[in-house]
Each structure stands twice: as structure tokens, then as C-alpha cells.
C-alpha positions, -999 to +999 in steps of 0.1 A: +039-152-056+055-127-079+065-092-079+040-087-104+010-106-081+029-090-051+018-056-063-016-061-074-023-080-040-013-045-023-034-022-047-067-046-036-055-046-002-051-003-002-088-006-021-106-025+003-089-011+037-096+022+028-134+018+011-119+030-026-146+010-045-147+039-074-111+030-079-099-009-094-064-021-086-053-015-126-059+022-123-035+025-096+002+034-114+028+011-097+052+047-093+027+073-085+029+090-051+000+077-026+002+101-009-004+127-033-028+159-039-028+146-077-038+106-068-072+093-076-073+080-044-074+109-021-057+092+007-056+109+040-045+104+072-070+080+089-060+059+055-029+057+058-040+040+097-060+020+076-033+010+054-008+003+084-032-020+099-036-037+064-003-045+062+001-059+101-028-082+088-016-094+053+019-095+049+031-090+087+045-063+082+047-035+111+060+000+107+071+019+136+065+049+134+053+078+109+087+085+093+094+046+088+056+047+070+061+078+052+094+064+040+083+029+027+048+035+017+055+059-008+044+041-040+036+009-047+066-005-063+085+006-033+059-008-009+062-039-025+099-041-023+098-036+012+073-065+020+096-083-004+122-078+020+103-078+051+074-092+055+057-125+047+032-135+015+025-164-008 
């Protein structure tokens, strides 16, 4: 898979974890905060759970703790980079 596929995967992955249905993976900007008062999304806390759990599922990948999350899930580019790096997809 490609960087390219890598981050669409996630944005479909944030979508359907976290019941965004309003929202399609192309209006999600690769660099924008998630986290963010100013994101479509409107991601919260029991999202980001959401999220975490997503990405035990999907790509393996397990973040200890709330400052490791906070650090790597940050925007999509850099989430993908980490998974790049970390955990496992095809």
C-alpha cells in the first residue's frame, strides 16, 4: 500500500470508528489538527478511545498512554508516518 492509500485508509478508519458519516475521507485535510475546535469533525475524548481502539484493530498499532496519543495522532500525515514506522498494513 502507499502513503497516499495509507492515509486515506486512516481517514475511513477515523470515519467509521467514530460514526462521522456527514463527513467523507476527501474532506479531511492530510495536515489539519484532529484534535481541533476548528475541525469538521468535532472529535472528543470518547473519539479519540474510539480511534485508539481503531488503530489496535487495523494496523496494530498500540499507544500507551495519552501523551504518546496526543503526540502521534495529531494529523493525519503524521499519523500515517507513524503506522508507517510502526505498525502493520497492506
Amino acid at each position: 500500500m502507499d502513503f497516499e492509500q495509507l492515509k486515506y485508509d486512516i481517514k475511513k478508519m477515523i470515519i467509521d470508528e467514530c460514526e462521522k458519516e456527514d463527513i467523507e475521507p476527501q474532506d479531511i485535510d492530510d495536515n489539519e489538527m484532529l484534535f481541533s475546535d476548528n475541525n469538521d469533525l468535532e472529535l472528543d475524548s470518547l473519539d479519540a478511545l474510539q480511534i485508539s481502539m481503531g488503530l489496535l484493530k487495523k494496523y496494530e498499532v498500540r499507544l500507551g498512554d495519552s501523551k504518546e496519543f496526543r503526540r502521534n495522532v495529531t494529523t493525519i500525515e503524521k499519523l500515517a508516518e507513524y503506522i508507517q514506522k510502526n505498525g502493520k498494513y497492506q
